[in-house]
Wavefront OBJ file of the C-alpha trace (Angstrom):
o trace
v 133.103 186.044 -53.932
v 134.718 189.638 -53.041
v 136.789 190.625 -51.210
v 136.131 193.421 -48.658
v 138.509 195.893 -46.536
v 137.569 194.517 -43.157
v 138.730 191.511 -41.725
v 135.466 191.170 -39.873
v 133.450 191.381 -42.861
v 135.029 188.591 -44.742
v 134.378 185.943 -41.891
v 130.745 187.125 -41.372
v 130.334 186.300 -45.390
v 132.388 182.742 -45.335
v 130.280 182.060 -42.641
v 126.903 183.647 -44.336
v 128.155 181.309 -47.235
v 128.079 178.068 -45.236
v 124.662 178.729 -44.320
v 122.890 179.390 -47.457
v 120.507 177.304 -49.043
v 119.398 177.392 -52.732
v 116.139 178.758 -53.765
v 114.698 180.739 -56.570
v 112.735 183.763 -56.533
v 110.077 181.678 -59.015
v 107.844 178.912 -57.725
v 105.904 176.204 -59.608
v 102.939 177.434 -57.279
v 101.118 180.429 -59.370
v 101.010 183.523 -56.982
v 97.793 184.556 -59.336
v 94.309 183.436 -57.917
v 92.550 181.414 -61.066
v 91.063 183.009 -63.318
v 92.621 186.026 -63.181
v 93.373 188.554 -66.187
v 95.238 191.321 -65.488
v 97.268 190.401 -62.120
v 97.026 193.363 -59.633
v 98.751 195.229 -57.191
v 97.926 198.353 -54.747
v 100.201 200.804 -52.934
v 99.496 202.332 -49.392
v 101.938 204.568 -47.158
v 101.561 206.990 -44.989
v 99.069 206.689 -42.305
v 95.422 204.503 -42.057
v 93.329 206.736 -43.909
v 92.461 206.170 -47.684
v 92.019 202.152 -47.216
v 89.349 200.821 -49.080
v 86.576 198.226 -47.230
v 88.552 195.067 -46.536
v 86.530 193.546 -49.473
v 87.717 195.876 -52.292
v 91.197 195.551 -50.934
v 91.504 192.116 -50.666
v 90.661 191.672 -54.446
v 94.167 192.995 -55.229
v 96.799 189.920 -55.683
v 99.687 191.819 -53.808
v 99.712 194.911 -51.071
v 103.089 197.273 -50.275
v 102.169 198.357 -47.351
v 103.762 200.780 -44.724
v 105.035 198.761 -41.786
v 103.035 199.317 -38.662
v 100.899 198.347 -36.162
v 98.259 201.045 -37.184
v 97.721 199.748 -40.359
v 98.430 195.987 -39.395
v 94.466 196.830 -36.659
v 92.775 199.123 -39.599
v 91.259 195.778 -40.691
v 91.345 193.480 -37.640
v 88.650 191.185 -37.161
v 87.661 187.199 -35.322
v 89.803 186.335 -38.136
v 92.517 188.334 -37.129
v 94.890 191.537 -37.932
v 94.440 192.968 -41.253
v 96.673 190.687 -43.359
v 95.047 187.516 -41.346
v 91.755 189.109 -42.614
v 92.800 189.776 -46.439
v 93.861 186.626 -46.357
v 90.786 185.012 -45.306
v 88.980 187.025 -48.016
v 91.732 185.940 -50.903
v 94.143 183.177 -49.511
v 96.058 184.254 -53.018
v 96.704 187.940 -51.866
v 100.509 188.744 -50.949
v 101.168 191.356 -48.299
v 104.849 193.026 -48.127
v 105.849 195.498 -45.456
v 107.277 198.692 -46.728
v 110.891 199.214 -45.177
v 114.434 201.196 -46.102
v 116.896 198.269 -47.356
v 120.191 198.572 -45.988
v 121.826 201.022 -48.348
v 119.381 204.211 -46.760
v 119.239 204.469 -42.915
v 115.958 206.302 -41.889
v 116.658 208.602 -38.893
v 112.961 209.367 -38.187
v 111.422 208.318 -35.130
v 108.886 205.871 -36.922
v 112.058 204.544 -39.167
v 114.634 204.019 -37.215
v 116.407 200.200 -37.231
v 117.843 198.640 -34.285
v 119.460 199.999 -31.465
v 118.962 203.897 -33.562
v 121.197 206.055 -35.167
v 122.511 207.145 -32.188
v 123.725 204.192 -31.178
v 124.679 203.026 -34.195
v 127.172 206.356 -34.803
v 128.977 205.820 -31.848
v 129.702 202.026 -32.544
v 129.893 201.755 -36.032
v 130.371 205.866 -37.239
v 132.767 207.408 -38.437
v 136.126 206.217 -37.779
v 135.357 203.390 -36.541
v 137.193 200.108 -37.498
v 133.859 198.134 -38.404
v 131.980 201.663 -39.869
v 128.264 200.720 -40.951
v 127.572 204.036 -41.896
v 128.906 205.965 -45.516
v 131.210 208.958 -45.325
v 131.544 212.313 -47.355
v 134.819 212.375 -49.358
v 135.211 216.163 -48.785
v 133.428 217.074 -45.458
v 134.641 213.179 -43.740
v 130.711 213.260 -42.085
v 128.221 211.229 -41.971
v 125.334 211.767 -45.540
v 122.370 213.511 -45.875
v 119.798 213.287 -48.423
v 118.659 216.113 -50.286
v 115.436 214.504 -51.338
v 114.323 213.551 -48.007
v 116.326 215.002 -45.158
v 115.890 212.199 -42.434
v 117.808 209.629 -44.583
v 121.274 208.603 -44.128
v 123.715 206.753 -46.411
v 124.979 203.469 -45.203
v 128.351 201.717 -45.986
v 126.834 198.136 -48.115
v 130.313 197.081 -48.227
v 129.984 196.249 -44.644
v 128.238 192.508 -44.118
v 128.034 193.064 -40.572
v 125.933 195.864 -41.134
v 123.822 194.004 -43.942
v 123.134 191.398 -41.427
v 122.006 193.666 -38.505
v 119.699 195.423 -40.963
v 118.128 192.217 -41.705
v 118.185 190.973 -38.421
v 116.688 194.390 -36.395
v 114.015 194.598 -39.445
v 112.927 190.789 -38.972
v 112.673 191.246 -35.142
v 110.498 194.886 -35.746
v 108.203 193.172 -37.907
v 107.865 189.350 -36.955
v 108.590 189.748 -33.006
v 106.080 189.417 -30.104
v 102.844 186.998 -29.376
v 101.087 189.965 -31.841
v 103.720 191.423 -34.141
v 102.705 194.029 -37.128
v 104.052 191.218 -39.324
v 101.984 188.303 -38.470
v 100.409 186.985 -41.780
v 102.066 189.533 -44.167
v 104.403 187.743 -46.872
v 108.030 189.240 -46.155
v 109.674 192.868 -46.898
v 109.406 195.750 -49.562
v 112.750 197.231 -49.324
v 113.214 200.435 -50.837
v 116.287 202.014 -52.681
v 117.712 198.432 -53.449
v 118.785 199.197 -57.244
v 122.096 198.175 -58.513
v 122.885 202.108 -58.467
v 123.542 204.152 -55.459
v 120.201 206.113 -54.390
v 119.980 209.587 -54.956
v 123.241 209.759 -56.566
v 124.378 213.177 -56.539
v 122.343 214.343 -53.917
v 123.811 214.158 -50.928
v 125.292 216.461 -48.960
v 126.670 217.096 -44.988
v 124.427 216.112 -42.700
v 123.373 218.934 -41.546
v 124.373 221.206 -43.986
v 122.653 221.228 -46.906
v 124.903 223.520 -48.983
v 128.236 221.168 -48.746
v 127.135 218.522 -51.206
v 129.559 215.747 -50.628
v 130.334 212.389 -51.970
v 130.956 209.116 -50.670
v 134.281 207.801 -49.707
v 133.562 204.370 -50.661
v 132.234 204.832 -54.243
v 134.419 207.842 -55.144
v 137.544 207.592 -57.486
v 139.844 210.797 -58.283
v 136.556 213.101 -57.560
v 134.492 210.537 -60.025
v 131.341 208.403 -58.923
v 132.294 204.956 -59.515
v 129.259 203.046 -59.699
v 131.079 199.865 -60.071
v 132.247 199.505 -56.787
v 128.647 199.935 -55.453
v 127.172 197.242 -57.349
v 128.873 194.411 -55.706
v 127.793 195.462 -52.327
v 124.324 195.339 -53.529
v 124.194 191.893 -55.131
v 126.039 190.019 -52.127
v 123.067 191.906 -50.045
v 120.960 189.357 -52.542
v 123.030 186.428 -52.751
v 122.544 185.876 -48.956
v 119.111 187.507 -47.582
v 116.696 185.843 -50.132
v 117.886 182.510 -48.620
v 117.640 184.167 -45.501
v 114.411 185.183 -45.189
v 113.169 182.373 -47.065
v 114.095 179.892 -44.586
v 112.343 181.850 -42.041
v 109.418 181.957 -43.880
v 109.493 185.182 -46.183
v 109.810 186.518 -49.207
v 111.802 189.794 -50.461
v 110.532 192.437 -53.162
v 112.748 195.309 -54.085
v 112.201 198.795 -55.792
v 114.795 198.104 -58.305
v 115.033 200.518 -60.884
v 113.309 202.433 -64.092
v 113.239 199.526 -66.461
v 112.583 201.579 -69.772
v 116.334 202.859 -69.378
v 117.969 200.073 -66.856
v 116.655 196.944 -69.250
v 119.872 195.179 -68.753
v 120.045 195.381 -64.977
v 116.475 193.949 -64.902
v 117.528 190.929 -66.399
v 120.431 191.000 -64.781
v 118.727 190.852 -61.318
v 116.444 188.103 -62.992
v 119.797 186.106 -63.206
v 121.083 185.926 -59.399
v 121.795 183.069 -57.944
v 119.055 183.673 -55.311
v 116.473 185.948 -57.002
v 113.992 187.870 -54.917
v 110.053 187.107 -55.097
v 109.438 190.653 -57.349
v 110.448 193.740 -58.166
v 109.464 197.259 -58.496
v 108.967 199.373 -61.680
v 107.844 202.398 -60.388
v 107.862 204.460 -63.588
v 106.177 201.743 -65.520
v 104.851 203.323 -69.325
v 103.452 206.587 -67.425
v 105.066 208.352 -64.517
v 105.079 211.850 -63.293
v 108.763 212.718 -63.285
v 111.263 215.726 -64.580
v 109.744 219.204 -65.558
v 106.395 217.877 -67.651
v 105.601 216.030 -64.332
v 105.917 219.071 -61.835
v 103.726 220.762 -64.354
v 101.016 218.424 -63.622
v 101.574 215.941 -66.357
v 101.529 212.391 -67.114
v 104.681 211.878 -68.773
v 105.177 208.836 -71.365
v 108.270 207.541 -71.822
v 109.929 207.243 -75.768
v 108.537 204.655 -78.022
v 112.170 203.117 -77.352
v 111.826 203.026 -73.723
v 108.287 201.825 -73.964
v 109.476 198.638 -76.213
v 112.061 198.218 -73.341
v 110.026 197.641 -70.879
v 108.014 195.544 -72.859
v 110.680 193.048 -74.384
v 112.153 193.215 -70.330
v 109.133 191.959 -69.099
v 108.606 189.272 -71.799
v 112.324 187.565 -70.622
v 111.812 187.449 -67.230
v 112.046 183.913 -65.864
v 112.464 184.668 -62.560
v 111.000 187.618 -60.905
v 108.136 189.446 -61.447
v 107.856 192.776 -62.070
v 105.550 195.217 -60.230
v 104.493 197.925 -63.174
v 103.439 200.881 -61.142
v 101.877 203.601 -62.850
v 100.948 206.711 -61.667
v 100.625 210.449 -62.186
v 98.552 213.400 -61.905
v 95.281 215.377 -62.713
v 94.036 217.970 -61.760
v 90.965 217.572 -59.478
v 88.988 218.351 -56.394
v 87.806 215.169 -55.795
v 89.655 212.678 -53.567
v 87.669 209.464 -54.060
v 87.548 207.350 -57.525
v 85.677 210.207 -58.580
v 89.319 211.453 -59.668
v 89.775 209.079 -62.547
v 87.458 211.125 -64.483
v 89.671 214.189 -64.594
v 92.332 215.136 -66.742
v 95.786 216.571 -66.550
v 97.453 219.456 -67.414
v 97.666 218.496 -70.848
v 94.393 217.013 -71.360
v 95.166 213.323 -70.341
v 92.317 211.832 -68.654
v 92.707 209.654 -66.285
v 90.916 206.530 -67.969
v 92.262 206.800 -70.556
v 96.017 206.561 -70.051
v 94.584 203.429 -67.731
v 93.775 202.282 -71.023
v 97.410 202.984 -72.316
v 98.546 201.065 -69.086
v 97.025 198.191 -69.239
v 96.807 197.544 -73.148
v 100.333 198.127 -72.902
v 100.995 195.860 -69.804
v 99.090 192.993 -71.749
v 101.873 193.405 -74.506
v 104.403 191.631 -72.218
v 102.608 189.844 -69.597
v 103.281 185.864 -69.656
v 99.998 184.245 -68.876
v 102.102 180.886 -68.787
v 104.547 181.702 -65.707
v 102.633 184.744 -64.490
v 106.056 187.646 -64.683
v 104.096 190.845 -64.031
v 101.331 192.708 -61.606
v 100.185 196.156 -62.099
v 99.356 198.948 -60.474
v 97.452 202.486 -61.696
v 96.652 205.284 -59.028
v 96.359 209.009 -59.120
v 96.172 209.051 -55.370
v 99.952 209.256 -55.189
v 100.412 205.909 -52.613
v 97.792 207.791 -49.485
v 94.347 205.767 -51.048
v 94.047 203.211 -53.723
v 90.721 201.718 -55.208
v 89.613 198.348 -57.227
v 88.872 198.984 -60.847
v 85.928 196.970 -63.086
v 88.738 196.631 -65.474
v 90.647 194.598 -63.403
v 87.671 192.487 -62.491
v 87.522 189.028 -65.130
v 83.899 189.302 -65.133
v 84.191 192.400 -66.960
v 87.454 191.905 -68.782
v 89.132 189.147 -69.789
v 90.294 187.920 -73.430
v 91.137 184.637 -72.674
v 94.567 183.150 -73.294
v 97.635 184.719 -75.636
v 97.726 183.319 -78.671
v 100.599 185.181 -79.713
v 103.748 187.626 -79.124
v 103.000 191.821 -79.230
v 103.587 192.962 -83.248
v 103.771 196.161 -84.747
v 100.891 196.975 -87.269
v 101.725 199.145 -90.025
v 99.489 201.692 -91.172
v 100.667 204.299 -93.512
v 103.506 206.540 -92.072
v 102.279 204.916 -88.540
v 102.318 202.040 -86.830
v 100.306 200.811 -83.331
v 101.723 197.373 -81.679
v 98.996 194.731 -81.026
v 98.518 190.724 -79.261
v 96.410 188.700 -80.345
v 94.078 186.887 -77.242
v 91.248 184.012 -77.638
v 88.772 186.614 -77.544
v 90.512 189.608 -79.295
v 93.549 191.815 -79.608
v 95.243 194.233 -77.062
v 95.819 197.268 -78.600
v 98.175 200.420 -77.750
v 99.913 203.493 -79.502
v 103.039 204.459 -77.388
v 104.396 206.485 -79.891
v 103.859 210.385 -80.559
v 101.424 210.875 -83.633
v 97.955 209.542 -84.258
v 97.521 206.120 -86.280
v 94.718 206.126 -88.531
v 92.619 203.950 -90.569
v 94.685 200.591 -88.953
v 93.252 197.535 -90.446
v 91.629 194.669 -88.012
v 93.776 191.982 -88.329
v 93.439 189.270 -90.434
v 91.024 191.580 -92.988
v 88.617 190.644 -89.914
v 85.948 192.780 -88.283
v 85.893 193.888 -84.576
v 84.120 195.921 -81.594
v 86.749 199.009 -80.138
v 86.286 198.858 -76.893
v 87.254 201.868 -74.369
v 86.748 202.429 -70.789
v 83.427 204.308 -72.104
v 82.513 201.387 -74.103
v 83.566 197.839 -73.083
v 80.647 197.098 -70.315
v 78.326 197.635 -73.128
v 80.282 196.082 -75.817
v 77.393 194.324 -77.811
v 76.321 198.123 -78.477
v 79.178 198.859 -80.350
v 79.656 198.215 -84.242
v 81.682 195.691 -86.059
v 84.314 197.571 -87.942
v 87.304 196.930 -90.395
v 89.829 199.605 -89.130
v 89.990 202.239 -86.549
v 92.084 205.276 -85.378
v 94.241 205.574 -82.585
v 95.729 208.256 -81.346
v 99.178 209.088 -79.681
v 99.466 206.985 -76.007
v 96.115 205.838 -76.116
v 94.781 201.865 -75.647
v 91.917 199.698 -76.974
v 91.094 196.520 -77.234
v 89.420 194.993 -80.070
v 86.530 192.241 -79.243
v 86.375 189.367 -81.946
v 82.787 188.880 -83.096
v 80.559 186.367 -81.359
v 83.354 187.093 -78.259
v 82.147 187.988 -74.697
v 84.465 190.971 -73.054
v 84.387 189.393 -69.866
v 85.183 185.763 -69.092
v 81.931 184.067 -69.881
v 83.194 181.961 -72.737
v 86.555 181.154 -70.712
v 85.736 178.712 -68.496
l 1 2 3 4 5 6 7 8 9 10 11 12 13 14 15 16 17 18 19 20 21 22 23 24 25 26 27 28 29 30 31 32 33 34 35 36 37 38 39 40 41 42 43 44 45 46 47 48 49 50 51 52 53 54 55 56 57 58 59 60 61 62 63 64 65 66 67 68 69 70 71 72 73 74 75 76 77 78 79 80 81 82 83 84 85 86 87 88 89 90 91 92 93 94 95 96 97 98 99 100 101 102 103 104 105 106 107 108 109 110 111 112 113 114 115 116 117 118 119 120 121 122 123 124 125 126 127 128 129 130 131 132 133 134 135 136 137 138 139 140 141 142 143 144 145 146 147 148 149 150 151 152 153 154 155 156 157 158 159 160 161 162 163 164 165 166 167 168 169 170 171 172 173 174 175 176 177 178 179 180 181 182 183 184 185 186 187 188 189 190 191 192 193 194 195 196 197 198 199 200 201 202 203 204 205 206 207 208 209 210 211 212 213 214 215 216 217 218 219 220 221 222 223 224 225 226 227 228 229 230 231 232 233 234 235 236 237 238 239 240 241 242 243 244 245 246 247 248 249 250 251 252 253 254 255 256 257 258 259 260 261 262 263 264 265 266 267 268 269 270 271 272 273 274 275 276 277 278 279 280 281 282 283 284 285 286 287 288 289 290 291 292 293 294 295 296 297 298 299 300 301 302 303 304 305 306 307 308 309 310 311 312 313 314 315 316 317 318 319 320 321 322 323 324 325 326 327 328 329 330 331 332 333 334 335 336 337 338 339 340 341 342 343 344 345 346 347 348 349 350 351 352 353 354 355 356 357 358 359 360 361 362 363 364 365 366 367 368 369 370 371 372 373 374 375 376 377 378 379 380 381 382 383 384 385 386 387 388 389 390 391 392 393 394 395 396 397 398 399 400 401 402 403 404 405 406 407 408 409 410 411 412 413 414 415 416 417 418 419 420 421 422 423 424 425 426 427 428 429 430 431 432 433 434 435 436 437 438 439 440 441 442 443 444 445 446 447 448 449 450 451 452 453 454 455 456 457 458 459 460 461 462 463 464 465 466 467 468 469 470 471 472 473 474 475 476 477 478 479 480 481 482 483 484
């Protein structure tokens, strides 16, 4: 346990302490509907329009979903709001309300926690004795964001102000005869990494050309990420308990796991880990100056085995791979997927990369992973065929990912019941790969796999740079047929 500046604090967490109740962010009960393949989950912020028929959405096995009463009608029905409904449809689906965690406070009208900002700068602003709020080193203000200008940093040191976030956000969503919350699983908090949000970034509030720093994680001018980490993991070690015993569950964005591997599995290690956690830069994302440029941008072969081996030690958690980028397009409907971006990508294809890559480190055992793929940003998303186990599904694992050799190149492959898995994360083109086993099998591609008796029984293949097939064993059905 840490210590913490102010007095208050430390009795709010002895008493916090006395209160908690062990649980783990993993039950025995699979969160996967049977018979499921690829587990899947959608996106959706912003306001009611780009839902999908209750139907299509409902396939989906969990929903982040921006918190409000709008959205919570858009599907409403005798059964009830839209969760109630989705629920009806899939009694498997998970839905999680898309708030700011406590380390970002969200001065917009539509964001706002509590009591407001106002109130909450006069009470517990700057110089006050129990300050909820963070401080500039240089300027002594309150923090604005750069990347969006109606957040505020808060003070995580503070427990009293941990506890009134979750409090205020319980009562928002869960209050009332017909809250936005009834049915939906627990919270999606945002910016809940082990590292500060934004970091660098900030600046007067108000004054966009004073960047400033924050008192309470600033040493001799220096960003001291240490002392923000603690805050954030007591946050943990007492709200999962929390909400659990009220009946919900926590997911967090975390962090990019392709370079933060080791705080993944360090968050897979709390004492009280939440239900999942976001990726949301899994394999693909559309980041840094190839991404404003309208690219997908792949991460390193390293990074890409990172994620991988960081998904396949998860006990715990499970990790929400979200993938996503751009093309370029005038269509707004799933008309988009067949479009390309700046470079040529198109959008079924790196799907393809996605989820052959995904299958590389999902545990079909204790179900670790779901995974998303939109190039509708998070405003629509839409049900693929590939996602659908009458149309794919290679039975169980019957191995660990491998690298293949072949020549100067290599692909890395996993061998299923019904066939392999099959991706190329790295740079250059792999040719003439051997099947394994000196075996013969059907490629299969988006183009390809609902017709995959059509397609010849081969020996070896070619695959290029950050592309994905699988390979269908012969006598093998693609789709789940023959796994009953």
């Amino acid at each position: 346990m840490r210590c913490f500046t102010f007095v208050t604090n430390t009795i709010v967490w002895v008493g916090l302490t006395l209160l908690l109740v062990v649980t783990s962010g993993f039950s025995r009960e699979s969160p996967i509907a049977p018979g499921k393949f690829i587990p899947t989950f959608a996106v959706k912020y912003g306001n009611t329009q780009g839902w999908p028929p209750a139907v299509e959405a409902a396939r989906f096995d969990l929903i982040d979903v921006s918190a409000s009463m709008a959205h919570a009608r858009v599907h409403a029905s005798p059964d009830g709001n839209t969760w109630q409904r989705l629920k009806h449809l899939n009694p498997h689906i998970r839905i999680f309300l898309y708030k700011n965690g406590p380390a970002i406070y969200n001065v917009a009208s539509w964001g706002q926690v509590g009591k407001g900002w106002k109130w909450l700068t006069e009470n517990h602003g700057v110089g006050s004795a129990d300050r909820w709020t963070a401080v500039g080193i240089e300027y002594t203000g309150y923090l604005q964001g750069r990347p969006y200008p109606n957040e505020r940093l808060m003070n995580m040191a503070n427990l009293n102000w941990q506890r009134y976030w979750a409090e205020q956000t319980s009562i928002k969503l869960w209050s009332g005869s017909q809250s936005m919350g009834e049915g939906a699983d627990g919270i999606f908090a945002d910016n809940c990494g082990y590292r500060i949000p934004w970091q660098g970034q900030w600046h007067l509030d108000g004054h966009p050309d004073k960047l400033d720093m924050p008192s309470d994680y600033t040493r001799e001018g220096k960003h001291q990420p240490d002392l923000y980490k603690p805050h954030i993991k007591q946050l943990y070690i007492w709200v999962v308990p929390w909400l659990h015993d009220r009946g919900h569950d926590l997911v967090l964005n975390f962090g990019i796991m392709a370079r933060q591997s080791d705080d993944w599995l360090e968050l897979d290690r709390e004492p009280h880990p939440p239900f999942a956690a976001m990726n949301e830069g899994a394999f693909v994302h559309p980041w840094g100056t190839l991404g404003k440029k309208g690219n997908f941008v792949f991460w390193s072969e390293q990074e890409w085995l990172n994620e991988i081996e960081t998904m396949r030690k998860l006990e715990h958690i499970r990790a929400l791979m979200n993938v996503h980028g751009p093309v370029i397009s005038e269509f707004q409907d799933k008309r988009r997927m067949d479009a390309s971006d700046a470079s040529g990508n198109r959008a079924w294809d790196v799907l393809w990369f996605a989820i052959t890559s995904f299958l590389q480190g999902y545990d079909d055992v204790r179900p670790n992973a779901y995974m998303n793929f939109t190039v509708w940003g998070y405003s629509q998303f839409y049900w693929f065929d590939e996602f659908d186990p009458k149309y794919l599904h290679l039975g169980r694992a019957r191995s660990e990912f491998q690298r293949v050799d072949a020549g100067k190149n290599h692909v890395y492959l996993r061998e299923f019941d019904d066939g392999w898995a099959v991706v190329n994360p790295t740079r250059t083109d792999a040719m003439s790969v051997a099947v394994p086993g000196r075996a013969k099998a059907r490629v299969l591609t988006h183009d390809t796999f609902q017709h995959s008796n059509k397609q010849t029984l081969v020996q070896y293949f070619d695959l290029p740079s950050h592309r994905g097939i699988i390979l269908l064993k012969p006598k093998r059905q693609i789709g789940n047929e023959d796994n009953r």
